[in-house]
C-alpha positions as CSV (number, residue, x, y, z in Angstrom):
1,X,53.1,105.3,143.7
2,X,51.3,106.8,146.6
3,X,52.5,110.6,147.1
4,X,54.1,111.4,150.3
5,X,54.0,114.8,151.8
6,X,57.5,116.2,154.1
7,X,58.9,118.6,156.2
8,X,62.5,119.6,156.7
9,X,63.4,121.0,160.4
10,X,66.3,122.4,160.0
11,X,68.0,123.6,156.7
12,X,71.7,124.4,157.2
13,X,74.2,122.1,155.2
14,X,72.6,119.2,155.4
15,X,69.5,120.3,155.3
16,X,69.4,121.9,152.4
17,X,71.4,118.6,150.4
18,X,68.1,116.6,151.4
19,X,65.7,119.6,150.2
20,X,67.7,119.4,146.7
21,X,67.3,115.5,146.8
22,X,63.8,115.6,147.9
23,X,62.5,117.5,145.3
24,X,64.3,115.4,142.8
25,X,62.6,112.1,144.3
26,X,59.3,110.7,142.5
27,X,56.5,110.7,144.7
28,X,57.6,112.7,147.5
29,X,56.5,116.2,148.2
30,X,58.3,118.8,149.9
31,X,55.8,121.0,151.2
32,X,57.9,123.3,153.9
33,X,60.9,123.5,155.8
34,X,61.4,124.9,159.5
35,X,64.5,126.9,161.1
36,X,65.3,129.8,163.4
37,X,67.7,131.1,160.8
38,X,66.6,130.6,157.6
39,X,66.6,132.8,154.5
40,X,62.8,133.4,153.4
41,X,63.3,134.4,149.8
42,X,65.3,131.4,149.3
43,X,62.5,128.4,149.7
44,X,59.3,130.6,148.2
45,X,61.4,131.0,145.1
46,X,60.9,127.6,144.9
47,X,57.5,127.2,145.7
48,X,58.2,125.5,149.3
49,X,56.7,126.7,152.8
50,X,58.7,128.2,155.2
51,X,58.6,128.4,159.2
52,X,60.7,129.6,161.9
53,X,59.3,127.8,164.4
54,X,59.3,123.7,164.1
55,X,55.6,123.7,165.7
56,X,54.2,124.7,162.4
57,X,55.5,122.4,160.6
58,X,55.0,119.5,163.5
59,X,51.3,120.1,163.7
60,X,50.4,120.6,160.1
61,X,48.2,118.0,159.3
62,X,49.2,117.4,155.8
63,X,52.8,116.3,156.2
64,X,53.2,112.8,156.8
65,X,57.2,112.8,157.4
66,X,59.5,114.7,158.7
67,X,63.4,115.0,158.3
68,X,65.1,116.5,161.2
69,X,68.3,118.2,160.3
70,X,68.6,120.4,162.7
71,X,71.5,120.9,165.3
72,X,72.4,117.9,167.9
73,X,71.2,119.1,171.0
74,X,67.5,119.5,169.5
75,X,66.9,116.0,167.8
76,X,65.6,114.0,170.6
77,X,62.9,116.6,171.1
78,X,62.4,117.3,167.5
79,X,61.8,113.2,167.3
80,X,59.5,113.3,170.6
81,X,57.1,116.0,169.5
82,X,57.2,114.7,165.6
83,X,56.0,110.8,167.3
84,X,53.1,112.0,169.2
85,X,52.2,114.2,165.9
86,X,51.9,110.9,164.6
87,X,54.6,112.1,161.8
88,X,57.2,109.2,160.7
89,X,60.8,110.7,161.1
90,X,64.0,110.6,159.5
91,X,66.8,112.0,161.8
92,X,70.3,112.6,160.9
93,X,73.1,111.1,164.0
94,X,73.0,111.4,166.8
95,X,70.3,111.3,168.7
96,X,71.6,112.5,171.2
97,X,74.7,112.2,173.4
98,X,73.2,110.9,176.6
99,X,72.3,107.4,176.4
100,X,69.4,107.2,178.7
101,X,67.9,110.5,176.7
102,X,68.3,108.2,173.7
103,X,66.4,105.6,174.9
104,X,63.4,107.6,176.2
105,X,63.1,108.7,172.7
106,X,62.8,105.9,171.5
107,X,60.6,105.0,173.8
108,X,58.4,107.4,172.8
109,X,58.7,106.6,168.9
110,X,58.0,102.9,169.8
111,X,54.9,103.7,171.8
112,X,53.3,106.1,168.8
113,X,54.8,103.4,166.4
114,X,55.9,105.4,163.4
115,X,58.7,104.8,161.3
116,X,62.3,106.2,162.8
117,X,65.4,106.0,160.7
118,X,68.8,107.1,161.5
119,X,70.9,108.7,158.8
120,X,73.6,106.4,158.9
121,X,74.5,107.3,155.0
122,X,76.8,105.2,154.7
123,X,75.2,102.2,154.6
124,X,73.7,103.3,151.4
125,X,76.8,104.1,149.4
126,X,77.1,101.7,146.6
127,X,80.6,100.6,146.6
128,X,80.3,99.8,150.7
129,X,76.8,97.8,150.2
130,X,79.3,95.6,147.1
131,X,81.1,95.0,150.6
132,X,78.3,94.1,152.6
133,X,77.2,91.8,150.1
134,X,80.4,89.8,149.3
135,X,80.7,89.4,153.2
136,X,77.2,88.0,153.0
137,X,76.9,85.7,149.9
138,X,80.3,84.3,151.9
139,X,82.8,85.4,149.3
140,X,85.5,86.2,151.6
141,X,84.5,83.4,154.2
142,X,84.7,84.6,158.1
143,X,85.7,88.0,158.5
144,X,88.7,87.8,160.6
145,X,89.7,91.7,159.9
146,X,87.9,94.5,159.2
147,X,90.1,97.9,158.4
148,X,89.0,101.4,158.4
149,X,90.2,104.6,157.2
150,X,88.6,108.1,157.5
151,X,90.2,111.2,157.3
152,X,88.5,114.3,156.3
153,X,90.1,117.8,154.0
154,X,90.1,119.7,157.4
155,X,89.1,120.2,160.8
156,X,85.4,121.6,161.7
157,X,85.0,125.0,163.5
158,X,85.6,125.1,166.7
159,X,82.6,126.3,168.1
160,X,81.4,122.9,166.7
161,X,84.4,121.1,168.2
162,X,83.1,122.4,171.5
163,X,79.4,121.0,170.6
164,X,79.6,117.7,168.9
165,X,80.5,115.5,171.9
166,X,83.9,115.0,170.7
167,X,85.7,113.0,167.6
168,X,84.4,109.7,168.5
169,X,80.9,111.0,168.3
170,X,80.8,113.1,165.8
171,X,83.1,111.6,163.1
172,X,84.0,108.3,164.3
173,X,80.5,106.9,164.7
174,X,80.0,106.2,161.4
175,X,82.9,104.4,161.4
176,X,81.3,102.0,164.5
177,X,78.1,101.9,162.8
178,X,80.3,100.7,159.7
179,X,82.4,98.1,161.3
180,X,78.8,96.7,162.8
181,X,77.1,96.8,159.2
182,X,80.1,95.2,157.3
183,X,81.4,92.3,159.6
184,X,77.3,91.5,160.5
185,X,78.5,91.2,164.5
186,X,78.5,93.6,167.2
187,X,81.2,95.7,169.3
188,X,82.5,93.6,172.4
189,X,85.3,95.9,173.7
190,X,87.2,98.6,172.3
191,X,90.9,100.5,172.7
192,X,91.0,104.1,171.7
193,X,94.3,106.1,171.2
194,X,93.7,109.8,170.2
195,X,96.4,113.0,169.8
196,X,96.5,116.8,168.9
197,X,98.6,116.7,165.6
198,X,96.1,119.1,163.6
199,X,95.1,122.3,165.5
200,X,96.4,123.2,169.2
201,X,92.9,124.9,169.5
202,X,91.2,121.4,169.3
203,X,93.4,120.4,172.0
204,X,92.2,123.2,173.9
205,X,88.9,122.8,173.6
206,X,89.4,119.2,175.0
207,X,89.2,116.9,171.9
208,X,91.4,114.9,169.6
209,X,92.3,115.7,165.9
210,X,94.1,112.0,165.6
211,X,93.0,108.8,166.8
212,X,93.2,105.1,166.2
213,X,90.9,102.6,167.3
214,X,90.7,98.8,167.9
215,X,87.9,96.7,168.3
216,X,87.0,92.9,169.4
217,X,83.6,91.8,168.0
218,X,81.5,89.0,169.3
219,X,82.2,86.8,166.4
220,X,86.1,86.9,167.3
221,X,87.2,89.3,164.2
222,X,88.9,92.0,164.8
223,X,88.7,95.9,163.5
224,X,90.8,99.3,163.4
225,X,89.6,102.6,162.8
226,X,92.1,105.3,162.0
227,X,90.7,108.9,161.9
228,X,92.4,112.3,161.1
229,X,90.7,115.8,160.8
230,X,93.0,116.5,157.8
231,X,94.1,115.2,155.0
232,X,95.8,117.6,152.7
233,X,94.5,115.3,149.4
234,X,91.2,115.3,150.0
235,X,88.5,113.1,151.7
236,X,90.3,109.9,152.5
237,X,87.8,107.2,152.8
238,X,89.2,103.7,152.3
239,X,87.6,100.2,154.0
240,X,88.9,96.5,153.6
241,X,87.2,93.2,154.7
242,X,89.6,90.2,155.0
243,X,88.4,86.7,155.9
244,X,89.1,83.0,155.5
245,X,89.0,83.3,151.8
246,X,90.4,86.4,151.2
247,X,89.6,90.4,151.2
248,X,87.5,92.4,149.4
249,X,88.6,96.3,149.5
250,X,87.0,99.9,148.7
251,X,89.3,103.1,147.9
252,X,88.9,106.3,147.5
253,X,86.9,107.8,144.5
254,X,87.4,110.7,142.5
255,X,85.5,113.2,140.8
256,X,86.5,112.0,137.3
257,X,88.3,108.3,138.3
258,X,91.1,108.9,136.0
259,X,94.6,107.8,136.1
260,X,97.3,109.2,133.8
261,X,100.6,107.0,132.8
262,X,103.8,108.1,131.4
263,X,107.2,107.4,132.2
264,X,107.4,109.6,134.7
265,X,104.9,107.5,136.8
266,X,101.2,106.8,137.3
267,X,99.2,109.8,138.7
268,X,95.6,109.8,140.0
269,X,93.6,112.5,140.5
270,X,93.0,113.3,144.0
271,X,90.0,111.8,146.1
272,X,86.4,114.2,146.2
273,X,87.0,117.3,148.8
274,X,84.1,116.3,151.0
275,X,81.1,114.1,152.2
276,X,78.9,115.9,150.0
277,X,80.4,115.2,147.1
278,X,81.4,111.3,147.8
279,X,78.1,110.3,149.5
280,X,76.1,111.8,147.1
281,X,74.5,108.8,146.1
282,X,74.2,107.0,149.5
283,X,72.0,110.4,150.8
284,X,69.5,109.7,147.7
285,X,69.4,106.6,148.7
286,X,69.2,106.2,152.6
287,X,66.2,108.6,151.5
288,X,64.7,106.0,149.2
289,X,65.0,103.5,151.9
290,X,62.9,105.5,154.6
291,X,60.0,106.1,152.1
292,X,59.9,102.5,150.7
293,X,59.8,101.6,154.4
294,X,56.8,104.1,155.2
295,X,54.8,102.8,151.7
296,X,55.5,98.9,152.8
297,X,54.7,99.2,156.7
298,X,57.8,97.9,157.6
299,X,60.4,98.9,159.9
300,X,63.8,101.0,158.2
301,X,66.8,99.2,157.2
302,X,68.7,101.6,159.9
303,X,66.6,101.8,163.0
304,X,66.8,103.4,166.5
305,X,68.7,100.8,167.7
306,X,71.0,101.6,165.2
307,X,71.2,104.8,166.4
308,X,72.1,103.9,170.5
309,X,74.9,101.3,169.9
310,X,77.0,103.3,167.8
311,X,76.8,106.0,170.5
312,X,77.8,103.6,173.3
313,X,80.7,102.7,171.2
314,X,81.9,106.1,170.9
315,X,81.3,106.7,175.1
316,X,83.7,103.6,175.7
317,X,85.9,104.9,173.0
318,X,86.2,108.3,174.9
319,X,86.8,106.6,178.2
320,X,89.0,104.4,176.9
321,X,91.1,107.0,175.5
322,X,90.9,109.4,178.3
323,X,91.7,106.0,180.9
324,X,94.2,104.5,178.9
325,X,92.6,101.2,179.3
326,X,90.5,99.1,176.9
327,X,86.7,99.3,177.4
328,X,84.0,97.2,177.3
329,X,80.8,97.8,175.4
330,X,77.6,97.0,176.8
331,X,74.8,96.4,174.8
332,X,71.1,97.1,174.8
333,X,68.9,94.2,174.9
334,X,67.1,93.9,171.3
């Protein structure tokens, strides 16, 4: 297996999960990692390069891929400079909240033609893909409905409230990019219905805590997406597909999927606390996925396209909530 070498810009949260997962991976090398605000001591313990400034780890010759991880409002320049370094990229969502920014980008990945793949993790997770491929081996016929449910322990800071674009582009777009990857058809029109139930101060800051979502997709199905910034439980992440032939349905997971029975009831443990802990495997493997794709010369399973439709879904969502009206979705040209 040919070794490849990487970079990480940008090593907060995220960040660092990817670090622990590269180093783990045969046949990948982690040589540095690049942020403003990192803690030195903590990467040459373990033998890894360290930058402040993303430059110098752009133009080092010797990395071959780069994972940007850095916050929002930096990818799109982050992917432009890593392109014309000729580096292939891995950048988590989104690109970038301004459509026509998001195209230019890619633009400019197209043009230097390296790999780009969008961390749409989800895609990867095991149980989901079971999904994906009962929908396509036909087991459930034509997808007439497909369901959604995301709710997450508790609300973000605010400071990132105020950042992130709002709910439908920071939480919800995984959802959209779901409902595209499970029902194989694309986002006609959508109806978005959001409230502050959670935190006033998310309110204040103009955003939603609450919010349900309908969808019309080109092959006539239907979806709804129903989001929460808290559920007291845990990390509520539940999807069903139901079609001509019947439904095929994915619940939440636990750390130690147990259930106890006596005759007082049945009890289940609750589901993980976080994204970290359910989508571990699915960040392992959306990383296998951009490698294999860099070693074969092909293009990623989850490409920049991938990365501009959910984004124009969310933009509808938002004016559709904010208008009270349904919206409709109008897609790039392939």
């Amino acid at each position: 297996m040919r070794e490849i070498t990487v970079g990480i810009l940008g090593v907060g949260r995220i960040g660092k999960l990817h670090a622990d997962n590269l180093i783990s991976l045969p046949g990948i090398r982690l040589k540095s990692v690049a942020d403003p605000y990192l803690e030195p001591d903590e990467w040459s313990s373990r033998g890894i390069e360290w930058a402040r400034e993303p430059e110098r780890l752009i133009d080092d010759s010797d990395i071959e891929a780069v994972l940007i991880c850095s916050p929002t409002p930096t990818h799109a320049e982050l992917i432009e400079a890593a392109a014309r370094a000729g580096k292939h990229i891995f950048c988590e969502k989104p690109i970038a909240l301004d459509p026509e920014r998001v195209r230019s980008t890619l633009e400019v990945a197209a043009e230097t033609g390296v790999k780009l793949q969008i961390g749409f993790n989800r895609r990867f997770d095991p149980t989901f893909a079971k999904l994906r491929q009962a929908v396509v081996e036909g087991e459930i016929g034509d997808v007439h409905l497909v369901k959604i449910v995301a709710r997450d322990p508790e609300p973000p800071p605010i400071d990132y409230v105020t950042s992130s674009g709002g709910m439908f582009l920071d939480m919800t777009i995984h959802d959209f990019d779901m409902v595209r990857f499970l029902s194989g058809s694309e986002v006609e029109e959508v109806q978005a219905f959001g409230a502050v139930l959670v935190d006033p101060a998310i309110g204040e800051a103009g955003d939603v805590d609450t919010a349900v979502v309908v969808l019309k997709l080109a092959n006539g199905a239907l979806a709804s997406i129903e989001n929460s910034r808290r559920a007291v439980f845990g990390y509520d992440q539940r999807i069903e597909v139901f079609g001509s032939k019947g439904g095929i349905e994915a619940l939440n997971e636990s750390p130690r999927q147990i259930q106890g029975r006596t005759r007082k009831g049945v009890r289940s443990e609750n589901p993980h606390y976080f994204f970290l802990e359910r989508y571990h495997q699915a960040y392992v493997a959306e990383l296998e996925e951009f490698f294999s794709s860099i070693r074969d010369d092909r293009e990623p399973a989850v490409g920049g396209r991938d990365g501009l439709i959910p984004l124009l879904i969310g933009l509808a969502a938002t004016t559709s909530m904010r208008e009270n009206r349904p919206v409709r979705v109008e897609m790039p040209t392939p």
